[in-house]
VEXDREN-2710 file (C-alpha; in Angstrom, 1 decimal):
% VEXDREN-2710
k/r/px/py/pz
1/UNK/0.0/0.0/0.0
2/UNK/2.6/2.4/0.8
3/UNK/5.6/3.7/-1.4
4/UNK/8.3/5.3/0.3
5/UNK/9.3/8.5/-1.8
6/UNK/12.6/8.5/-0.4
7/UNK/15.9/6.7/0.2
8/UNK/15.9/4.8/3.7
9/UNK/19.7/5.1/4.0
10/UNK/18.3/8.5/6.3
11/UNK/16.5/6.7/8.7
12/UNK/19.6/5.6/11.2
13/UNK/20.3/9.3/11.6
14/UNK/17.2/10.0/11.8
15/UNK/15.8/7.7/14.4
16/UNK/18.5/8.8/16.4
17/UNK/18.4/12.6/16.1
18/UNK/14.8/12.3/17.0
19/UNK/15.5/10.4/20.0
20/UNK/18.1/13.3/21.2
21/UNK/15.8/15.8/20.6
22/UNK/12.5/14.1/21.8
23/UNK/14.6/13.7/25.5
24/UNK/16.2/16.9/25.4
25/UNK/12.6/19.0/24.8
26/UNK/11.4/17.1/27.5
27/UNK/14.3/18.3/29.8
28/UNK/13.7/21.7/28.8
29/UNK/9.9/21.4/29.0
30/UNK/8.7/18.9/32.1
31/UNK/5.1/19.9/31.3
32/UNK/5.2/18.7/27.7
33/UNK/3.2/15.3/27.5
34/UNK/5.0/12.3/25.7
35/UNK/3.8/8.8/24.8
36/UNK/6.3/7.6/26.7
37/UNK/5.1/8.9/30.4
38/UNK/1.6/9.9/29.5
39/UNK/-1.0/7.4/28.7
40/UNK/-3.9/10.1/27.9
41/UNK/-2.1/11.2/24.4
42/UNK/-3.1/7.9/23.1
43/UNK/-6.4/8.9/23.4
44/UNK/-5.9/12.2/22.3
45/UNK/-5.1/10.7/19.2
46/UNK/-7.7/8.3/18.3
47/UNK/-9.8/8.9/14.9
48/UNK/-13.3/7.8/16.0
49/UNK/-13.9/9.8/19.8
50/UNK/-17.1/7.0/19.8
51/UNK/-15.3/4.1/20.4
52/UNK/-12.2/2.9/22.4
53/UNK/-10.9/4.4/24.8
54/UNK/-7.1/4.9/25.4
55/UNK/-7.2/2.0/28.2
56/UNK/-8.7/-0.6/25.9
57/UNK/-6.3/0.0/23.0
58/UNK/-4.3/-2.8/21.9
59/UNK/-0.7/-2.7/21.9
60/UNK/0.3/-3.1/18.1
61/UNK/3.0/-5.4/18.8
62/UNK/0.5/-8.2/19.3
63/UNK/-1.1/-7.3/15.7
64/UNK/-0.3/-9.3/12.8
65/UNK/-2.2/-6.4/10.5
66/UNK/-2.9/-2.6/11.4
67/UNK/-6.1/-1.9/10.8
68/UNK/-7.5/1.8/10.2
69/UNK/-9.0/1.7/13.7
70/UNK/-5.4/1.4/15.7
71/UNK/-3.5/4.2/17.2
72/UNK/-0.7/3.5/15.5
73/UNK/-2.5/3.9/12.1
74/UNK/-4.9/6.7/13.3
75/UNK/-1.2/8.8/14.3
76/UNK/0.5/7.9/11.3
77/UNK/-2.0/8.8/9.0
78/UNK/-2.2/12.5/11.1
79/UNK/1.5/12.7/10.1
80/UNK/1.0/11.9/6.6
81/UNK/-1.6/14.9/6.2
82/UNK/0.4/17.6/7.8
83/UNK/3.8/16.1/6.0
84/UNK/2.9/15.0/2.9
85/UNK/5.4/12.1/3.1
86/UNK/3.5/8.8/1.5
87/UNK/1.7/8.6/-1.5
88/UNK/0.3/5.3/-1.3
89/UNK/-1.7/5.6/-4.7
90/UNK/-1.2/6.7/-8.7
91/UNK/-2.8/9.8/-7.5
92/UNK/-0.8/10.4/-4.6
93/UNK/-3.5/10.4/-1.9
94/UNK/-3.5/8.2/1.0
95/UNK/-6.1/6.3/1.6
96/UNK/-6.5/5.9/5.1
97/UNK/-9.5/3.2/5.2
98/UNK/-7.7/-0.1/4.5
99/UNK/-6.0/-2.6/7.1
100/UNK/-2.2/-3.2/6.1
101/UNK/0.3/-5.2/7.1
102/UNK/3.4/-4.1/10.1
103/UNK/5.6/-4.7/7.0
104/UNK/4.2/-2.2/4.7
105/UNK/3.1/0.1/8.0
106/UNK/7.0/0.4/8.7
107/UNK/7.8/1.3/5.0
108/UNK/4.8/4.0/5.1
109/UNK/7.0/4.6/8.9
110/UNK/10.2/5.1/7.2
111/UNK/8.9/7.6/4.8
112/UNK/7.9/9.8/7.1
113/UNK/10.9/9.5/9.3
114/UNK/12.9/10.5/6.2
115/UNK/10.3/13.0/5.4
116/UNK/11.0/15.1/8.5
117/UNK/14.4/14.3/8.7
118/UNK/14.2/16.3/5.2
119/UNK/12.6/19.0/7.0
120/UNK/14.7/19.7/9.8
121/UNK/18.0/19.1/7.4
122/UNK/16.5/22.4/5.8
123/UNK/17.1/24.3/9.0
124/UNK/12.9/24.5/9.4
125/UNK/12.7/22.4/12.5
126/UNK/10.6/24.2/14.0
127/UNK/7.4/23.2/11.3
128/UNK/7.8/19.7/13.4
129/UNK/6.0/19.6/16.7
130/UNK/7.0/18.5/20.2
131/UNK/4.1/16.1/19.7
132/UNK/4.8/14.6/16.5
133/UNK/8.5/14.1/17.5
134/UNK/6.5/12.0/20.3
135/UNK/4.4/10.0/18.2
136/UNK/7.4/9.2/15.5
137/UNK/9.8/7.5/18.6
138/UNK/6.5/6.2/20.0
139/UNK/5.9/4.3/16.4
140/UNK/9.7/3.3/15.9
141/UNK/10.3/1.7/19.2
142/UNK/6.6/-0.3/18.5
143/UNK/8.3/-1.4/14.6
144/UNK/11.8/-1.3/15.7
145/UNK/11.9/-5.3/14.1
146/UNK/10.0/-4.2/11.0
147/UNK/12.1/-1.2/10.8
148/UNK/15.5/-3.2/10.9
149/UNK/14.2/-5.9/8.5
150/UNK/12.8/-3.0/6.1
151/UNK/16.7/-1.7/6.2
152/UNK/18.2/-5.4/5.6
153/UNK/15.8/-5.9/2.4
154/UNK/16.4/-2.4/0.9
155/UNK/20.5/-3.0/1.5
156/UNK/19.7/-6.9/-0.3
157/UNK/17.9/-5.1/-2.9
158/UNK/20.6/-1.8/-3.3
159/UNK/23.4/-4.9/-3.7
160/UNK/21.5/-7.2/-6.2
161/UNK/21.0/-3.9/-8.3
162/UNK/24.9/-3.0/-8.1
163/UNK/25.5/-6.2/-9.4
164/UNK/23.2/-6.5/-12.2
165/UNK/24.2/-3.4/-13.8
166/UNK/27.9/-4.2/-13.4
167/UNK/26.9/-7.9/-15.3
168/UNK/24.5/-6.6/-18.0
169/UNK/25.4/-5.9/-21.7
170/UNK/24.8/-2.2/-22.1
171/UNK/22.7/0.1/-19.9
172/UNK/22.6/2.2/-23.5
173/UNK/21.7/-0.4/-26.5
174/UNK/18.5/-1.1/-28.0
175/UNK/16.9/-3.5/-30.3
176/UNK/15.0/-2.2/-33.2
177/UNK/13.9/-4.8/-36.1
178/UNK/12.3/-5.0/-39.9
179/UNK/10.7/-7.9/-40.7
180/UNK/9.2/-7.4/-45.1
181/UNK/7.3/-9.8/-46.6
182/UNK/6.9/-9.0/-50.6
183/UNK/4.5/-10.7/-52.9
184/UNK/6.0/-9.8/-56.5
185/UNK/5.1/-10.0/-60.3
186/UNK/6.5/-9.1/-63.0
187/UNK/6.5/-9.1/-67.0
188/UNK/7.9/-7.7/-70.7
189/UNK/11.3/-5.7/-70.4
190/UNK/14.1/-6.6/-73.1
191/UNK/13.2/-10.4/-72.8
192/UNK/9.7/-9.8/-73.2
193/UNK/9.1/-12.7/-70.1
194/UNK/6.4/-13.3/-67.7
195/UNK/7.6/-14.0/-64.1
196/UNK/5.8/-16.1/-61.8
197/UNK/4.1/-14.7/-58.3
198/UNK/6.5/-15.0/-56.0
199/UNK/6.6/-14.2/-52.0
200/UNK/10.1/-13.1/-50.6
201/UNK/11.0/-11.9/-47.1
202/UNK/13.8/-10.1/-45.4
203/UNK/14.9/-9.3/-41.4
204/UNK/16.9/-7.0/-40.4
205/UNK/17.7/-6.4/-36.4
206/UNK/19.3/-3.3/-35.2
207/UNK/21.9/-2.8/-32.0
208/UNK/21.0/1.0/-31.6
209/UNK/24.1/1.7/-29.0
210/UNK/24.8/5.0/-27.1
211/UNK/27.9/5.8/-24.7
212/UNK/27.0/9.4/-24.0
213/UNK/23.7/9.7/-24.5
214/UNK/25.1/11.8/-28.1
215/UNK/26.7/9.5/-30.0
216/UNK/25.2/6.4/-31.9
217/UNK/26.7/3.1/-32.6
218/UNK/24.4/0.8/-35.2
219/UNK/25.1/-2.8/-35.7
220/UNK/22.2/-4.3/-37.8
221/UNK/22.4/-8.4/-39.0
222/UNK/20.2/-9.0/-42.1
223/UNK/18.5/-12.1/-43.2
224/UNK/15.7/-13.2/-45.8
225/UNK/15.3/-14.8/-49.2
226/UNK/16.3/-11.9/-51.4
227/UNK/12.7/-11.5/-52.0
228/UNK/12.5/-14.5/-53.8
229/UNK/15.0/-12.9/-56.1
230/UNK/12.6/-9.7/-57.0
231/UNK/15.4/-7.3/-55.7
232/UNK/18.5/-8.8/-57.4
233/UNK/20.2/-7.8/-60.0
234/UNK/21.0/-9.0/-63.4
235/UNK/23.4/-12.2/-63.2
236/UNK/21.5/-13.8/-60.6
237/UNK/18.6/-16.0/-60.4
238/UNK/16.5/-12.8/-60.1
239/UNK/13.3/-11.1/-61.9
240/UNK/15.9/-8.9/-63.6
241/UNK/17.3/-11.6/-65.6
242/UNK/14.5/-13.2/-66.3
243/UNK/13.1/-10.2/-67.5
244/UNK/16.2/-8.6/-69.0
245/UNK/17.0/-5.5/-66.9
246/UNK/17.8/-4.0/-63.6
247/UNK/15.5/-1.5/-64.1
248/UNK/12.4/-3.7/-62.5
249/UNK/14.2/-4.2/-59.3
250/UNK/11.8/-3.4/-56.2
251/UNK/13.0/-1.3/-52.8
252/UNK/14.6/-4.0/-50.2
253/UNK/17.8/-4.4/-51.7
254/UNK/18.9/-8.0/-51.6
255/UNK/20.5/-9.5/-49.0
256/UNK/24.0/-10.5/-48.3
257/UNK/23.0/-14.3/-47.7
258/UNK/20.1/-16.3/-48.2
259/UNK/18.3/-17.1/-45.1
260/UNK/21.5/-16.6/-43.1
261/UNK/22.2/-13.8/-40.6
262/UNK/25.4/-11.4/-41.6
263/UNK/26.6/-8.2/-40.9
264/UNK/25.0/-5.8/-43.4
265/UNK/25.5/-2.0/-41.6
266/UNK/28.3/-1.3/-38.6
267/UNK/28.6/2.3/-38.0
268/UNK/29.9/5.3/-34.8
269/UNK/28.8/8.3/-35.3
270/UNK/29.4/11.2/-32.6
271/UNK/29.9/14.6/-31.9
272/UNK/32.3/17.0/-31.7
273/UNK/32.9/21.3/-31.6
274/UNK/29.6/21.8/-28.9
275/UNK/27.6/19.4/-31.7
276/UNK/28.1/21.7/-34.7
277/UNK/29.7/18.8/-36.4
278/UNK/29.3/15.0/-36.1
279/UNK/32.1/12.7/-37.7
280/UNK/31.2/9.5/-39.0
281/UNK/33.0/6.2/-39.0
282/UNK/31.8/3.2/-40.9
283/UNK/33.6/-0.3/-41.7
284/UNK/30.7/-1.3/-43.4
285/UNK/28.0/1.2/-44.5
286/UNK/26.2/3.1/-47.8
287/UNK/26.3/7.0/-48.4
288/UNK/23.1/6.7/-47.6
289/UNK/23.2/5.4/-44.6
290/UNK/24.7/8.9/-43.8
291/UNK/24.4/11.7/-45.9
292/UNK/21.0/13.6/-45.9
293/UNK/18.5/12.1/-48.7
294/UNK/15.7/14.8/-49.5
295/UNK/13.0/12.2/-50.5
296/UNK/9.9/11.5/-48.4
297/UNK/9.8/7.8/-50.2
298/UNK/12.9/7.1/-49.4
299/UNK/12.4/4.2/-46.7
300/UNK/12.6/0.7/-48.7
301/UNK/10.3/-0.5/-46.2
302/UNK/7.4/2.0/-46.2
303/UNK/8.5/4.2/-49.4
304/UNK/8.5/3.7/-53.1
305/UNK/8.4/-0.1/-54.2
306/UNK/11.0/0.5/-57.0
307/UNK/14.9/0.5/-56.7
308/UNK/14.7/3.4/-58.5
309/UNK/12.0/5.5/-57.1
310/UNK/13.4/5.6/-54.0
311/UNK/16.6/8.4/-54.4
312/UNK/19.1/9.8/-56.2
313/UNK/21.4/7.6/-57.8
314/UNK/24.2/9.9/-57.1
315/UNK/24.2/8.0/-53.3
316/UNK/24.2/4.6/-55.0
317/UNK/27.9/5.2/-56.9
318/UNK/30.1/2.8/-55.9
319/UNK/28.2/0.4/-54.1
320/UNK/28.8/-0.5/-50.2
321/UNK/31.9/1.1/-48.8
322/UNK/33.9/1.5/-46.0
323/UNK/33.0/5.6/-45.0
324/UNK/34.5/8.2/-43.1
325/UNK/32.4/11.4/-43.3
326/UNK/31.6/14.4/-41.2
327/UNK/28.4/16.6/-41.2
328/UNK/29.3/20.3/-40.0
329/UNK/26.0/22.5/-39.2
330/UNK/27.0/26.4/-40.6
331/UNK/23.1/27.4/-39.4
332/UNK/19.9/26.6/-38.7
333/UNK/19.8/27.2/-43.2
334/UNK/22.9/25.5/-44.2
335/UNK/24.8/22.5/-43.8
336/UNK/28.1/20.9/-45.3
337/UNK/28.6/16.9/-45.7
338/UNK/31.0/15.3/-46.7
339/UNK/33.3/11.9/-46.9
340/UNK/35.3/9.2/-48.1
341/UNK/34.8/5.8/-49.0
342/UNK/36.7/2.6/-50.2
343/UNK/34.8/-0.8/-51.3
344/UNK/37.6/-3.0/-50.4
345/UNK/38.8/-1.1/-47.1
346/UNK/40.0/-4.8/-45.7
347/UNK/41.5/-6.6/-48.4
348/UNK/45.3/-6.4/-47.7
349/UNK/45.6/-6.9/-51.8
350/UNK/48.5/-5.2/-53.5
351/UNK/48.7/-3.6/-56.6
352/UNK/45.9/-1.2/-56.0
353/UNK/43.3/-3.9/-55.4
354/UNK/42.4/-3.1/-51.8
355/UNK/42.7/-1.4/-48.7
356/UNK/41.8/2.2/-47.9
357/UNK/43.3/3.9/-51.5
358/UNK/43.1/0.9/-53.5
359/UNK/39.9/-0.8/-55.9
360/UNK/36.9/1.3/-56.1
361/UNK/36.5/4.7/-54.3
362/UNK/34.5/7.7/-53.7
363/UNK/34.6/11.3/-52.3
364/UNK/31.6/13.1/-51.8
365/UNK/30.6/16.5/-50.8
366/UNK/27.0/18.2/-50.1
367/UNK/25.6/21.0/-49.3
368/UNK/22.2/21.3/-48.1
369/UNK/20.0/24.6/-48.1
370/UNK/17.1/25.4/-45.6
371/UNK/15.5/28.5/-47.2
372/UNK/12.0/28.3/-45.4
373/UNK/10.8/26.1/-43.5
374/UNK/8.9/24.1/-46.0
375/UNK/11.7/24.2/-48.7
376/UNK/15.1/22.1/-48.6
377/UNK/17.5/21.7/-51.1
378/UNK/20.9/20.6/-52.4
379/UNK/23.6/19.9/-54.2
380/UNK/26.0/16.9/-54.3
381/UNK/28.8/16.3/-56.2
382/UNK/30.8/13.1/-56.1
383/UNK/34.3/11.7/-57.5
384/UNK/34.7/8.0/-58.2
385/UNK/36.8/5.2/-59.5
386/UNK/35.6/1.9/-60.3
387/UNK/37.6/-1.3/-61.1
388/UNK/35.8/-2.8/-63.4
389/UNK/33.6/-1.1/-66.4
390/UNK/30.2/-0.2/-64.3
391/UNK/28.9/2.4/-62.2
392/UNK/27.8/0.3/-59.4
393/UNK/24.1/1.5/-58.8
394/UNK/22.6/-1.7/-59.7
395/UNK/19.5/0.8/-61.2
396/UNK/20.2/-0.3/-65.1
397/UNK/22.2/-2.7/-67.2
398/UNK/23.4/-0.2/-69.5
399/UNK/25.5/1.7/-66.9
400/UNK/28.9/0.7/-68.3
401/UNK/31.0/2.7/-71.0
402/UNK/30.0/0.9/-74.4
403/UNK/33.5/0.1/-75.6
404/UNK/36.4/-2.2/-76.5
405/UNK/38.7/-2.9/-73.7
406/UNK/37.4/-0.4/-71.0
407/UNK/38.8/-2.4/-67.4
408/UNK/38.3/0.7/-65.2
409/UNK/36.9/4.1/-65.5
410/UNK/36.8/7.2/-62.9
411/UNK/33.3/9.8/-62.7
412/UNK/32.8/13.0/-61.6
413/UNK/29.1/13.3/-60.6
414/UNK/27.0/16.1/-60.1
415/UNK/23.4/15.8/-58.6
416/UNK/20.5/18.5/-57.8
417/UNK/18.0/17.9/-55.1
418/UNK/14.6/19.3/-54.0
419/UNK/11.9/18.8/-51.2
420/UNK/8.8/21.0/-50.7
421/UNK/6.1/21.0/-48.2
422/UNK/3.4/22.6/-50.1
423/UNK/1.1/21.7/-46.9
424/UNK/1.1/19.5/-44.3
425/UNK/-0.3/16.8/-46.1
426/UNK/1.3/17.1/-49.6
427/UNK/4.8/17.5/-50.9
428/UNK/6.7/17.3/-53.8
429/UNK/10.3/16.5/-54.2
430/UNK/12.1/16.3/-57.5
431/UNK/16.1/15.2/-57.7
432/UNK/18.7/15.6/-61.6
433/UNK/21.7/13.7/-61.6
434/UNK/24.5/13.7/-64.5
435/UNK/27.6/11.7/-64.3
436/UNK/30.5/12.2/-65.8
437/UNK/32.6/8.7/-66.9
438/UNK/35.7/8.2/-68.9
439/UNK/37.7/4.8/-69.1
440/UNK/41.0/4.8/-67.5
441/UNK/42.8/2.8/-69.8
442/UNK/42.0/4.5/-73.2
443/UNK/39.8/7.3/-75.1
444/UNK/36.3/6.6/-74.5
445/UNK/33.6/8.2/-72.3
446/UNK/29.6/9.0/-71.5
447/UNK/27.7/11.0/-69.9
448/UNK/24.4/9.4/-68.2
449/UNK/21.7/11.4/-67.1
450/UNK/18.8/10.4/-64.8
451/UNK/15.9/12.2/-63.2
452/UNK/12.7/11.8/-61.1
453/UNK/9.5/14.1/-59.8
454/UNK/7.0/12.8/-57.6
455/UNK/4.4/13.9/-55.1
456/UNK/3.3/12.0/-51.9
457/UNK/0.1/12.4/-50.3
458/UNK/0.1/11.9/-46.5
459/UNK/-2.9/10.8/-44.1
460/UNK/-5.0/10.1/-47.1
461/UNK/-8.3/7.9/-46.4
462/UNK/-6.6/7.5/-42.6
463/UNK/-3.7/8.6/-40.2
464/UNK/-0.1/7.5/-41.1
465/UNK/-1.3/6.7/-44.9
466/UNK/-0.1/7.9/-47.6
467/UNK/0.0/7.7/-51.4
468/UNK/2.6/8.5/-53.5
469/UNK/3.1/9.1/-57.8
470/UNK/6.8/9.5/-59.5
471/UNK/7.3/9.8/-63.0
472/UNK/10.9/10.0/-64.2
473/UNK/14.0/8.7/-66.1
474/UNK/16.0/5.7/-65.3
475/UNK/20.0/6.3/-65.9
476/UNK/20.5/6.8/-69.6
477/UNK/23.4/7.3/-71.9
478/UNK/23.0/10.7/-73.1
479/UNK/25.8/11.1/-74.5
480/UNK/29.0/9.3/-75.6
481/UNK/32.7/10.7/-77.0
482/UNK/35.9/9.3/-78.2
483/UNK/36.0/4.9/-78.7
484/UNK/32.4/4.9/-77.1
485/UNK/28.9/3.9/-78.4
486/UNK/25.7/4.2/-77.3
487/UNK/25.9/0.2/-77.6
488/UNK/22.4/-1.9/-77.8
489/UNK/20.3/-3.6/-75.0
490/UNK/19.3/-7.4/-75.6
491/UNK/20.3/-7.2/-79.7
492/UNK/18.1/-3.7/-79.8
493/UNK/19.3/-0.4/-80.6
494/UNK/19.7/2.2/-77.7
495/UNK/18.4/5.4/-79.5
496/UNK/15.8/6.4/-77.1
497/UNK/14.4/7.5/-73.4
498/UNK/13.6/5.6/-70.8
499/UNK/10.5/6.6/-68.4
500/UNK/9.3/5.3/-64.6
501/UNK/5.7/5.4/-63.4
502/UNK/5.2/4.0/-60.2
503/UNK/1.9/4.6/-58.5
504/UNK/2.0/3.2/-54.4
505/UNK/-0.3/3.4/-51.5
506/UNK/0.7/2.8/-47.9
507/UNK/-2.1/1.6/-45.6
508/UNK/-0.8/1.8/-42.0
509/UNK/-2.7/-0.7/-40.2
510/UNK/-1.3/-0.2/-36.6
511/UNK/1.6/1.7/-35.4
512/UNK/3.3/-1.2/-36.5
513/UNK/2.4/-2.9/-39.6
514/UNK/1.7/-1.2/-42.9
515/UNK/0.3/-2.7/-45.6
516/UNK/1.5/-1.6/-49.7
517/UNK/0.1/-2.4/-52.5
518/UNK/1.7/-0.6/-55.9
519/UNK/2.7/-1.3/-59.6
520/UNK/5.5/0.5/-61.7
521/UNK/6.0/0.6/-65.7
522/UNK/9.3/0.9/-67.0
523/UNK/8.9/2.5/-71.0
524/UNK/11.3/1.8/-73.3
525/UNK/13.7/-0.2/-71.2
526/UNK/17.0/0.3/-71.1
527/UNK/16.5/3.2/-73.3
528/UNK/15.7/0.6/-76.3
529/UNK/12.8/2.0/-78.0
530/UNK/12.3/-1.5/-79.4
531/UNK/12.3/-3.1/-75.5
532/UNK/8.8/-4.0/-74.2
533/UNK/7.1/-1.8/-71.5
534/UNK/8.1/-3.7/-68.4
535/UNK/5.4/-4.4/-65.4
536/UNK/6.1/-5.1/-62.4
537/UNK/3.3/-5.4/-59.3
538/UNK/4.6/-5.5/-55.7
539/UNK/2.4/-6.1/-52.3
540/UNK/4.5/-5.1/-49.3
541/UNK/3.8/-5.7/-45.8
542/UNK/6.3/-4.6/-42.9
543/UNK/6.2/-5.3/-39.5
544/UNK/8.5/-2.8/-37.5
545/UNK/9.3/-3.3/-33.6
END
């Protein structure tokens, strides 16, 4: 019934200081009454004048419970309304009408010993009463036992705490998870195929660690079925081979294993310069994972169903990389990104293979613009090198430099983004990317250009819905100079534009499940005006906890 609101490491001092100053008042003052050597207080202090009188009251040591009609509850309960020192209930009051047990008395006992301990700490000791200094050593010599074996259990209790939070993991990490389960279909592109319905999956649990309080350590192990294929690309058992192009792939990206746990995102980030800047350190990690994305349907777990749909392909160059970065906040209106990043940061290989300079790398910068409040914007510009002759998005098939004997090439990248709350239930974001690629090893080189607009509809039909339409242009080769072509895609000439519709609605069913159905075209594949419209139909559901 009772909860003491403070510590009982006070009470020794306090049971004693009482005692001193309970005997000396009565030195100074011989006339002042105590329950010690005055049997009328106890029936100065009964509750109900119409019964008992002070003779017939029974002495609480022989009481198993103490019932509202006791003394000893009757003068405890007085205490509690002039000190305020137990709140028994959610509401704080104390209900004086119910029998409890000695044990729980005492606690309700100890409270207000510490109570007015507090009190006379606070140099006010002369708020507390010759009387109620009475009563309190009255009630602790009748619960000295309960008293004593209140202190024993709190000291058990103070030590079994110690020593579970010296034994536990982390006082600071948390468990976050993503469980997707993705009906798919798909048909046409280059191959002109018709897929099968297939139902794929993917987990993904997240250490959320903090040492400070600022700083953020993420370890996240991923598992699934690659969605039965539906998110892989070209060169795999996947609905982009079977249909001819990368350009069909759906959100989840696939997973490192089948139906095997691994390590698919270790990062630290923290802060530094009074939190104007946080520094970023990832052995395994996507530019993504770190640098600001200004696209509402970005999450491949409740945003766009396409690979494409969901950002700029600009944060996709290169693939996954080891990443240092830093993020440095000018103002409340502009911020600065920016990092490094090697795809074979722990292969010891020679030769320029591996390690932190060697194989593929990137450096990226971005600036990000906060005019008004409803309006953000930036621009990104990124320098790459890629062993081997593609681009590394995984967004198209065509992302290589159509040439003879191209092993490597390097990019410069340039990218344009935009977000805008018209109101608080629709926006519009829009994003431009052109990239720059020339072969290492001889003449040739291509620009590719890709783009996207789209507007999202939030809380439509119910709370935490949301619908979404983008319409936009898979990576192209716009352009080509020197030994390059603009090659041919499945036999078929590349001499024209290729387009993305993708229509999605997102039916949040609880706070943690969400339901979405959607469908995507892809026109003129590949940028092969001779490529069959590809179709692809997706029904997502994700379970977040």
């Amino acid at each position: 019934m009772f909860k003491v609101k403070s510590s009982s490491a006070r009470t020794v001092a306090c049971l004693s200081f009482l005692t001193a100053l309970s005997m000396s008042s009565n030195l100074a003052h011989a006339e002042t009454p105590t329950l010690s050597n005055n049997p009328d207080t106890y029936k100065a202090i009964q509750l109900d004048p119409l019964t008992t009188q002070a003779q017939n009251v029974t002495s609480v040591s022989q009481l198993s419970d103490v019932r509202p009609t006791d003394w000893a509850f009757t003068a405890l309960q007085s205490l509690v309304e002039r000190y305020g020192c137990i709140a028994g209930y959610p509401d704080s009051t104390y209900r004086g009408n119910q029998s409890t047990s000695r044990y729980e008395f005492a606690a309700g006992l100890n409270a207000c010993l510490d109570k007015i301990n507090e009190i006379i700490s606070a140099g006010l000791a002369d708020k507390v009463s010759k009387e109620d200094l009475a009563t309190l050593q009255k009630l602790q010599e009748e619960f000295a036992a309960e008293l004593a074996t209140l202190r024993g259990r709190v000291d058990a209790l103070d030590a079994k705490t110690a020593k579970l939070e010296a034994q536990q993991f982390s006082t600071t990490t948390k468990l976050t998870g993503e469980v997707i389960f993705s009906a798919t279909a798909g048909s046409g592109g280059p191959n002109d195929a018709r897929s099968n319905v297939t139902l794929g999956n993917r987990t993904r649990l997240v250490l959320n660690t903090s040492f400070t309080g600022k700083d953020a350590l993420r370890t996240r192990l991923e598992t699934g079925n690659n969605l039965a294929a539906a998110s892989n690309s070209v060169g795999s058992s996947s609905l982009a081979t079977l249909l001819g192009t990368n350009s069909v792939r759906i959100g989840p990206g696939a997973v490192v294993t089948d139906n095997s746990f691994a390590l698919s995102l270790l990062d630290y980030k923290f802060p530094v310069f009074d939190n104007k800047v946080t520094l970023y350190v990832a052995p395994i990690s996507f530019p993504d994972e770190f640098f600001t994305v200004l696209s509402p349907v970005a999450s491949n777990g409740q945003g766009s169903i396409s690979r494409f749909g969901r950002f700029d392909p600009l944060m996709r160059i290169a693939g996954t990389s080891s990443l240092f970065a830093f993020d440095w906040k000018v103002s409340d209106q502009f911020k600065i990104q920016a990092g490094y990043g090697a795809s074979n940061a722990a292969s010891p290989s020679p030769g320029g293979q591996g390690g932190l300079f060697g194989g593929s790398t990137i450096a990226l910068v971005q600036l990000l613009f906060k005019p008004t409040e409803n309006l953000d914007a930036s621009i990104t510009y990124a320098n790459t090198y890629h062993q081997g002759n593609s681009l590394s998005t995984g967004l198209v098939s065509t992302e290589s430099i159509s040439a003879t004997g191209v092993t490597s090439l390097r990019a410069n990248s340039i990218g344009g983004n935009l977000a805008w709350k018209i109101t608080p239930k629709i926006s519009f974001h829009t994003w431009g990317t052109w990239i720059f690629a020339d072969s290492v090893n001889n003449t040739a080189s291509t620009t590719f250009t890709s783009w996207i607009a789209g507007l999202t509809f939030n809380d439509l039909f119910s709370e935490g819905s949301a619908a979404s339409v983008l319409f936009g242009q898979p990576i192209k080769r716009s352009s080509v100079g020197g030994l390059a072509s603009f090659g041919t895609s499945n036999g078929r000439a590349i001499d024209s534009t290729p387009y993305h519709l993708e229509l999605f609605y997102r039916y949040r069913v609880s706070k943690n499940i969400s339901i979405t159905p959607g469908v995507f075209w892809v026109f003129n594949p590949e940028g092969a005006s001779g490529n069959p419209t590809a179709t692809v139909g997706v029904i997502r559901t994700t379970f977040t906890f």
